[in-house]
MOPAC internal coordinates of N, CA, C and O (Angstrom, degrees):
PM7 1SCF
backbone

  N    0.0000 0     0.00 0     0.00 0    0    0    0
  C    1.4537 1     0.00 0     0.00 0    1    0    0
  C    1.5288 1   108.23 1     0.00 0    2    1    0
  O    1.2310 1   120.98 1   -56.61 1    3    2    1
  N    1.0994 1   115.73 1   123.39 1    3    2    1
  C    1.4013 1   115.96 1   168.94 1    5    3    2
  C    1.4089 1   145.08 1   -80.68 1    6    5    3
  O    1.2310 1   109.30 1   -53.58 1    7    6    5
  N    1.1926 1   137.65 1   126.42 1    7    6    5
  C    1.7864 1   144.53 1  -116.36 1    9    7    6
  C    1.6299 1    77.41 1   -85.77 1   10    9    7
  O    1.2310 1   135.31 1   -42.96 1   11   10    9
  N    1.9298 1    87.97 1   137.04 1   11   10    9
  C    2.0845 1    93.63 1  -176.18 1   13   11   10
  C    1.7063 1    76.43 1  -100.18 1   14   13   11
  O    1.2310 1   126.07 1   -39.81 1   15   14   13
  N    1.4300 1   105.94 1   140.19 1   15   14   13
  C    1.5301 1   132.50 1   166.99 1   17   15   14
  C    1.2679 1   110.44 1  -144.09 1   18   17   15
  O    1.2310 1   122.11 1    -0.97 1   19   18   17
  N    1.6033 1   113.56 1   179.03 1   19   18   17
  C    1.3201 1   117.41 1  -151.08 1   21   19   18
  C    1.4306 1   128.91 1    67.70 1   22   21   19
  O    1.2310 1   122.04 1    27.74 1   23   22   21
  N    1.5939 1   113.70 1  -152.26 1   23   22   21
  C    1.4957 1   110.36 1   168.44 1   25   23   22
  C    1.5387 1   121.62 1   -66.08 1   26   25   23
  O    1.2310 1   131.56 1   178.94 1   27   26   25
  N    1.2487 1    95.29 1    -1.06 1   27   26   25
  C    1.9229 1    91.48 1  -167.74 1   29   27   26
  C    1.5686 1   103.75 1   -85.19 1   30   29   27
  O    1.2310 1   115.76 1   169.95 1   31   30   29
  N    1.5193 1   125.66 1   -10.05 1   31   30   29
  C    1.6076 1   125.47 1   174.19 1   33   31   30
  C    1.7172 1    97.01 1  -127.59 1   34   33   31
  O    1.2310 1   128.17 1   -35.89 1   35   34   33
  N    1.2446 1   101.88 1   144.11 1   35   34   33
  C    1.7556 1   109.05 1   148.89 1   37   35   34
  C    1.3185 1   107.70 1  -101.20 1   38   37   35
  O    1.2310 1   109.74 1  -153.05 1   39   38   37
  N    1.3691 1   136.85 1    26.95 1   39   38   37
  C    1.3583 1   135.94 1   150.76 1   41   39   38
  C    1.5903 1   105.23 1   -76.36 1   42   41   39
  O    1.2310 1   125.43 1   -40.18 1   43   42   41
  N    1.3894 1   107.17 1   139.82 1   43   42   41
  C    1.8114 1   114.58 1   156.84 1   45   43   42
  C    1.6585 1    97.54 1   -82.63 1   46   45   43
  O    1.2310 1   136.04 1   -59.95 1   47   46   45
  N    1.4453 1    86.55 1   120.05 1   47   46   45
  C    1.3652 1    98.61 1   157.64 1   49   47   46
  C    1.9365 1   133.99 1   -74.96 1   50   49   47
  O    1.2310 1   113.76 1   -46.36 1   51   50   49
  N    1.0795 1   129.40 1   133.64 1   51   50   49
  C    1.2280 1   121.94 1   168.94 1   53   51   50
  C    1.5716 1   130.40 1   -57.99 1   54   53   51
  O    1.2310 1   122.15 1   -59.10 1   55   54   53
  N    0.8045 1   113.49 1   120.90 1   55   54   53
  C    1.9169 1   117.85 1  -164.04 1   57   55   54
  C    1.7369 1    95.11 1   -85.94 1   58   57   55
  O    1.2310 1    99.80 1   -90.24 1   59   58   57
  N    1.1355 1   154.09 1    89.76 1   59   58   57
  C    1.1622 1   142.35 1  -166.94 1   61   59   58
  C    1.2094 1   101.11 1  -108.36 1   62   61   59
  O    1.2310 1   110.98 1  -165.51 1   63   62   61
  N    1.5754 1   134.57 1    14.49 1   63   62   61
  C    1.5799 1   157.49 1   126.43 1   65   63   62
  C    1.7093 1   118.23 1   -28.25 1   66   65   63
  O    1.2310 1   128.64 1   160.63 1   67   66   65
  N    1.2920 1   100.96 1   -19.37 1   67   66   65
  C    1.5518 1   102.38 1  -157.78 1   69   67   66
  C    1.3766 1   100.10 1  -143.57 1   70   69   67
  O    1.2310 1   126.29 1   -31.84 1   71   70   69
  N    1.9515 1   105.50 1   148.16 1   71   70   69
  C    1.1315 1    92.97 1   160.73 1   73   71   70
  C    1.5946 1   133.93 1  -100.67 1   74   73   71
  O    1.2310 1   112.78 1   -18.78 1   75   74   73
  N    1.1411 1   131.25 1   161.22 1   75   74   73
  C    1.2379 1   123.02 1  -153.52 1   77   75   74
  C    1.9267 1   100.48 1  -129.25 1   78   77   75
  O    1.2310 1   124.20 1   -38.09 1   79   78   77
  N    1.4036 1   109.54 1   141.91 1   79   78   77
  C    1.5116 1   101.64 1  -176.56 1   81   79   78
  C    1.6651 1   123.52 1   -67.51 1   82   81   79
  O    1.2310 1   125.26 1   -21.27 1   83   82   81
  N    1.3036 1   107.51 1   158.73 1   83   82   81
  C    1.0419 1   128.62 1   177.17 1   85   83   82
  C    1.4182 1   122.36 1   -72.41 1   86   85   83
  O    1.2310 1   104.75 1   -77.67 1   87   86   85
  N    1.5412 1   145.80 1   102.33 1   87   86   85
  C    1.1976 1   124.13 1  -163.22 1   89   87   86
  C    1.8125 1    91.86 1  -102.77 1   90   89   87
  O    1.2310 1   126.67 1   -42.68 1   91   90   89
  N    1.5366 1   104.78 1   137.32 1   91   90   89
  C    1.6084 1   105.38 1  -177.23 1   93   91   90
  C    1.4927 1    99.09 1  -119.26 1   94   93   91
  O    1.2310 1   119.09 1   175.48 1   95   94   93
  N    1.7686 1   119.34 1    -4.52 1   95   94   93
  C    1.2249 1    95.43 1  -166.31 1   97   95   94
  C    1.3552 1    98.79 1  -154.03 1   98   97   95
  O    1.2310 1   116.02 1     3.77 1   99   98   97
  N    1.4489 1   125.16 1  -176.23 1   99   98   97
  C    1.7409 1   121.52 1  -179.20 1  101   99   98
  C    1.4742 1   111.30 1  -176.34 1  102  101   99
  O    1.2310 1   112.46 1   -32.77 1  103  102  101
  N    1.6746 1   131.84 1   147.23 1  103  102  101
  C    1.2323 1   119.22 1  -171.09 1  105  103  102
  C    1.7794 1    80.76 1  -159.06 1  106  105  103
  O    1.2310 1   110.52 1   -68.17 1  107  106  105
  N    1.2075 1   135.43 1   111.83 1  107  106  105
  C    1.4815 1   130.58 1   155.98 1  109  107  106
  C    1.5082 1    99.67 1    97.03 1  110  109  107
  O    1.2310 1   135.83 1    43.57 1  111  110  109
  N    1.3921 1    86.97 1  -136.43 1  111  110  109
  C    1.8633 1   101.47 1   172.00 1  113  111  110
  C    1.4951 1    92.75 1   -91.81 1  114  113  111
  O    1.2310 1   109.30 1  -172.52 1  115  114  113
  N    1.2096 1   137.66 1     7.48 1  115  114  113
  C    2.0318 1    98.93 1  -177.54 1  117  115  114
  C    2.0155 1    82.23 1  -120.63 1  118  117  115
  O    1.2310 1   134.72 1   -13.24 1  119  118  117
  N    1.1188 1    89.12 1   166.76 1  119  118  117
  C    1.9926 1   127.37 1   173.49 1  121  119  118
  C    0.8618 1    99.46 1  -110.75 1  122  121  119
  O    1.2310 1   127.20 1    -2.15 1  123  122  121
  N    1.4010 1   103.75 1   177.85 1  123  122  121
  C    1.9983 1   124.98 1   173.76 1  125  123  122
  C    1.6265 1    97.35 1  -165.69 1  126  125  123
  O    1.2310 1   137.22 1   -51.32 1  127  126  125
  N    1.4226 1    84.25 1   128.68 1  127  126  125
  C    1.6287 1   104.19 1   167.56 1  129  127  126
  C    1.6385 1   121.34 1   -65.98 1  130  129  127
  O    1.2310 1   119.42 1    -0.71 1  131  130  129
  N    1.1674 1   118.70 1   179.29 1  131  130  129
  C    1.6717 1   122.10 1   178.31 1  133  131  130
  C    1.4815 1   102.10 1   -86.23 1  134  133  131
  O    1.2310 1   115.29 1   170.78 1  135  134  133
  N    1.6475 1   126.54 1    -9.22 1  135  134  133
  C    1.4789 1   119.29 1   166.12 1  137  135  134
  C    1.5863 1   106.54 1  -112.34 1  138  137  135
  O    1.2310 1   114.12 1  -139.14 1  139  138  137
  N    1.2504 1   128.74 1    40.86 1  139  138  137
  C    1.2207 1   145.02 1  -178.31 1  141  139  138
  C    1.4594 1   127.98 1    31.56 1  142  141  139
  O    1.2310 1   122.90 1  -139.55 1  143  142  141
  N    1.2277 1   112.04 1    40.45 1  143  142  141
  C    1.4088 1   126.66 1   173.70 1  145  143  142
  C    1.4982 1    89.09 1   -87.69 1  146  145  143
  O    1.2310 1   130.88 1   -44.56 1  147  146  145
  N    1.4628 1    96.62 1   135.44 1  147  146  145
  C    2.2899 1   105.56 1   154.62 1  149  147  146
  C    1.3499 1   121.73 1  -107.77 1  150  149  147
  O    1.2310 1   127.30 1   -26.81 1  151  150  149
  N    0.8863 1   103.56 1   153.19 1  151  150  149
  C    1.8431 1   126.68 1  -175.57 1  153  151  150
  C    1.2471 1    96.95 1   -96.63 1  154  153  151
  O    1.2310 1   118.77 1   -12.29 1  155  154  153
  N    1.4232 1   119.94 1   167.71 1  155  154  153
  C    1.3502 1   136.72 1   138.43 1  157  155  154
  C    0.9504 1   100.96 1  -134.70 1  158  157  155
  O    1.2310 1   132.15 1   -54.08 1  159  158  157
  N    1.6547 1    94.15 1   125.92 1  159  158  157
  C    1.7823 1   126.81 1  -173.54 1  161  159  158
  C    1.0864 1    92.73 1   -62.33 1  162  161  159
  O    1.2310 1    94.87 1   -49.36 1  163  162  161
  N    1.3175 1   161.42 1   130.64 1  163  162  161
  C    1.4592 1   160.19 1   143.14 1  165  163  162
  C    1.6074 1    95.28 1  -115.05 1  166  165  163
  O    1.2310 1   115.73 1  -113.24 1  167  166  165
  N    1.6268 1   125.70 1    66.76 1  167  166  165
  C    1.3530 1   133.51 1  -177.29 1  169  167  166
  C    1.6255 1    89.59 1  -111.06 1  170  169  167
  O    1.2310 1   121.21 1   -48.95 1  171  170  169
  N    1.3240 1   115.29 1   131.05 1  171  170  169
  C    1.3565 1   110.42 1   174.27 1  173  171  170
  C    2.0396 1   121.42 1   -75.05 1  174  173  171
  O    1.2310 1   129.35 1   162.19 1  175  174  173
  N    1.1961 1    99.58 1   -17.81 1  175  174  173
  C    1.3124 1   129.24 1   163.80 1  177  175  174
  C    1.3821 1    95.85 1    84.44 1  178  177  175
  O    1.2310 1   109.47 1   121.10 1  179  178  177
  N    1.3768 1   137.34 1   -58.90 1  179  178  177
  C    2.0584 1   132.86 1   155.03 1  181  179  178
  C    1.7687 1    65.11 1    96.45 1  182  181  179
  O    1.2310 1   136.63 1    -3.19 1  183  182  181
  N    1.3649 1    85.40 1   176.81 1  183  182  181
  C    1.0622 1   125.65 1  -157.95 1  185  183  182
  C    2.2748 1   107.90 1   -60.62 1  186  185  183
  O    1.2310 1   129.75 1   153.71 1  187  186  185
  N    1.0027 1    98.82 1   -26.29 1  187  186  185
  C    1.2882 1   133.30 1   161.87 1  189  187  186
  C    1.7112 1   120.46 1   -20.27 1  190  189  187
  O    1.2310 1   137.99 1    94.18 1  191  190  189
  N    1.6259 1    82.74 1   -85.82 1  191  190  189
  C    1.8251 1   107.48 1  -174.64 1  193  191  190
  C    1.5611 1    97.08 1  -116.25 1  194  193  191
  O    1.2310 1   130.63 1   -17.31 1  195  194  193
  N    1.6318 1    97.09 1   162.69 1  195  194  193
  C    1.7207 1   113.13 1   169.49 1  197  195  194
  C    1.0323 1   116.37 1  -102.73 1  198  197  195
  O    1.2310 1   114.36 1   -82.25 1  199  198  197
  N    1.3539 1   128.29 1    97.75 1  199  198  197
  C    2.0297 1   118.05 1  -155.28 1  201  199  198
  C    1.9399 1    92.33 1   -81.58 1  202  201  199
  O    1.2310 1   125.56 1   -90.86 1  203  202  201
  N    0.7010 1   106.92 1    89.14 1  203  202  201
  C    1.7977 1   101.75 1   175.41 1  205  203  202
  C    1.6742 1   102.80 1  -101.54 1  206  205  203
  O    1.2310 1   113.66 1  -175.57 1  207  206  205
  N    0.8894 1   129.59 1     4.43 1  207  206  205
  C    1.5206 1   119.37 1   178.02 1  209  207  206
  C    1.7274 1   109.67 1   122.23 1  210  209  207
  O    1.2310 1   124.14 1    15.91 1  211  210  209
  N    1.1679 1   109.67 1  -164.09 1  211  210  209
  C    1.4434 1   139.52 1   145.45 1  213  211  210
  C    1.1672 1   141.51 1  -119.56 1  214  213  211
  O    1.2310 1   102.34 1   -62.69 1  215  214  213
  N    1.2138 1   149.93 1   117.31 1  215  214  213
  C    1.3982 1   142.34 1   154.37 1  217  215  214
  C    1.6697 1    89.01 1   114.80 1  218  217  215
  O    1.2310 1   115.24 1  -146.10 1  219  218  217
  N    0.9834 1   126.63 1    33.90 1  219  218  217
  C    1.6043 1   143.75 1  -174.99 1  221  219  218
  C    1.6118 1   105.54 1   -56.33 1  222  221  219
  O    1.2310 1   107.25 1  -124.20 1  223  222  221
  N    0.8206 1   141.37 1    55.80 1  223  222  221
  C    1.6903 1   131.33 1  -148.79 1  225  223  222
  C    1.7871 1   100.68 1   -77.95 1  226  225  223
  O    1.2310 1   116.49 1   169.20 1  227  226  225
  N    1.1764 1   124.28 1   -10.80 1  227  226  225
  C    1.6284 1   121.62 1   179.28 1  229  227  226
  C    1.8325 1    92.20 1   -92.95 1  230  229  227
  O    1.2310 1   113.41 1   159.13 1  231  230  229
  N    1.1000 1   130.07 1   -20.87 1  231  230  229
  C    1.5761 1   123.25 1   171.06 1  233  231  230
  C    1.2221 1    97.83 1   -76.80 1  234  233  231
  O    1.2310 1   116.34 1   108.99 1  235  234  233
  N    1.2491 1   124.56 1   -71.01 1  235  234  233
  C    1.4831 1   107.48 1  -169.80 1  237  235  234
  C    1.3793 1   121.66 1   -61.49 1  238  237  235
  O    1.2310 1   108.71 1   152.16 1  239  238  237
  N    0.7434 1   138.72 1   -27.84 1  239  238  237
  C    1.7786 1   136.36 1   152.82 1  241  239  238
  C    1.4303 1   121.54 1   -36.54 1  242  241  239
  O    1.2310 1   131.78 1   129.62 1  243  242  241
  N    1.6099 1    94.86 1   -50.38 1  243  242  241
  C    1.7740 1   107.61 1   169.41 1  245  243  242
  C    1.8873 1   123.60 1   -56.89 1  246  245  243
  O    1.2310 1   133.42 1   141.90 1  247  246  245
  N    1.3714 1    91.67 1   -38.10 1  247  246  245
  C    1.3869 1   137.63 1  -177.60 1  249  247  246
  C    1.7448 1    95.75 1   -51.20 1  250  249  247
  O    1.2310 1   130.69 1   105.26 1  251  250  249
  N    1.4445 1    96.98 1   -74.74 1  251  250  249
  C    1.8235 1   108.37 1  -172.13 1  253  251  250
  C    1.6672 1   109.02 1   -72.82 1  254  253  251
  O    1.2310 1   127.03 1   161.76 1  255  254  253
  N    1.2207 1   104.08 1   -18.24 1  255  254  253
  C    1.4713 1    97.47 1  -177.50 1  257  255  254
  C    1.7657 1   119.33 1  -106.32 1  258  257  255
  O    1.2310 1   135.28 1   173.33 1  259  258  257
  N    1.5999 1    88.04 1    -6.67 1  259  258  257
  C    2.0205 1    86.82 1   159.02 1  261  259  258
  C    1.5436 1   101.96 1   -86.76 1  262  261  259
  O    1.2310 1   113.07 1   152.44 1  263  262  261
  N    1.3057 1   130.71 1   -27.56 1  263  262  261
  C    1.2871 1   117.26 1  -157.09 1  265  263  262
  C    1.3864 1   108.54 1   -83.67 1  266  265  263
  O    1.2310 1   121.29 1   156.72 1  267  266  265
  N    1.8043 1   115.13 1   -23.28 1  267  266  265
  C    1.3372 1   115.47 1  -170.15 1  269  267  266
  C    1.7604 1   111.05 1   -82.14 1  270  269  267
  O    1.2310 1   133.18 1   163.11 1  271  270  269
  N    1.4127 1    92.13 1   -16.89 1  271  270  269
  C    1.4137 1   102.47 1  -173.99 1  273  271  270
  C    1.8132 1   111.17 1   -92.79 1  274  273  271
  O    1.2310 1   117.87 1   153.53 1  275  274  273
  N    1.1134 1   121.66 1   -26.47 1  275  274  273
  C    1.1385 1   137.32 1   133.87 1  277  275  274
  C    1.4848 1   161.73 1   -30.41 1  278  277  275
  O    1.2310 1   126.05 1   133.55 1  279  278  277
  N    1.4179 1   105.98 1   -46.45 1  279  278  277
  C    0.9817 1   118.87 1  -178.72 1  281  279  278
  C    1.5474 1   104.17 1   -91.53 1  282  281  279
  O    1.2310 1   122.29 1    -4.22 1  283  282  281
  N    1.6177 1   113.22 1   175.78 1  283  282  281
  C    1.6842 1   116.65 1  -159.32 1  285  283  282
  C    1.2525 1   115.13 1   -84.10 1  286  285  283
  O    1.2310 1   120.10 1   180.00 1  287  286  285

């Protein structure tokens, strides 16, 4: 079946034509690619994703210490 684009979807389609950067790293709202350019995520995240940042180090703490307490 061939990928519906244009007006015929309000889905973004995936371009798998191209290459696309590598993100290796993250601190706040901005990223960094594997050739060290940064972004700022300005993704509204919708209902979807939880945009809380990058490099969150009080989540991941929270993170390791629900799971240890958690798990069986």
């Amino acid at each position: 079946m061939p990928p519906v684009v244009g007006s015929a979807s309000h889905i973004f389609p995936l371009d798998t034509g191209r290459s696309y950067p590598v993100v290796v790293g993250g601190a706040g709202v901005w990223f960094e690619d594997a050739d060290g350019r940064r972004y700022l995520d300005a993704m509204s995240g919708g209902s979807m994703a939880a945009t809380l940042g990058y490099g969150r180090s009080d989540l991941i703490e929270l993170a390791g210490w629900l799971t240890s307490t958690t798990s069986g």
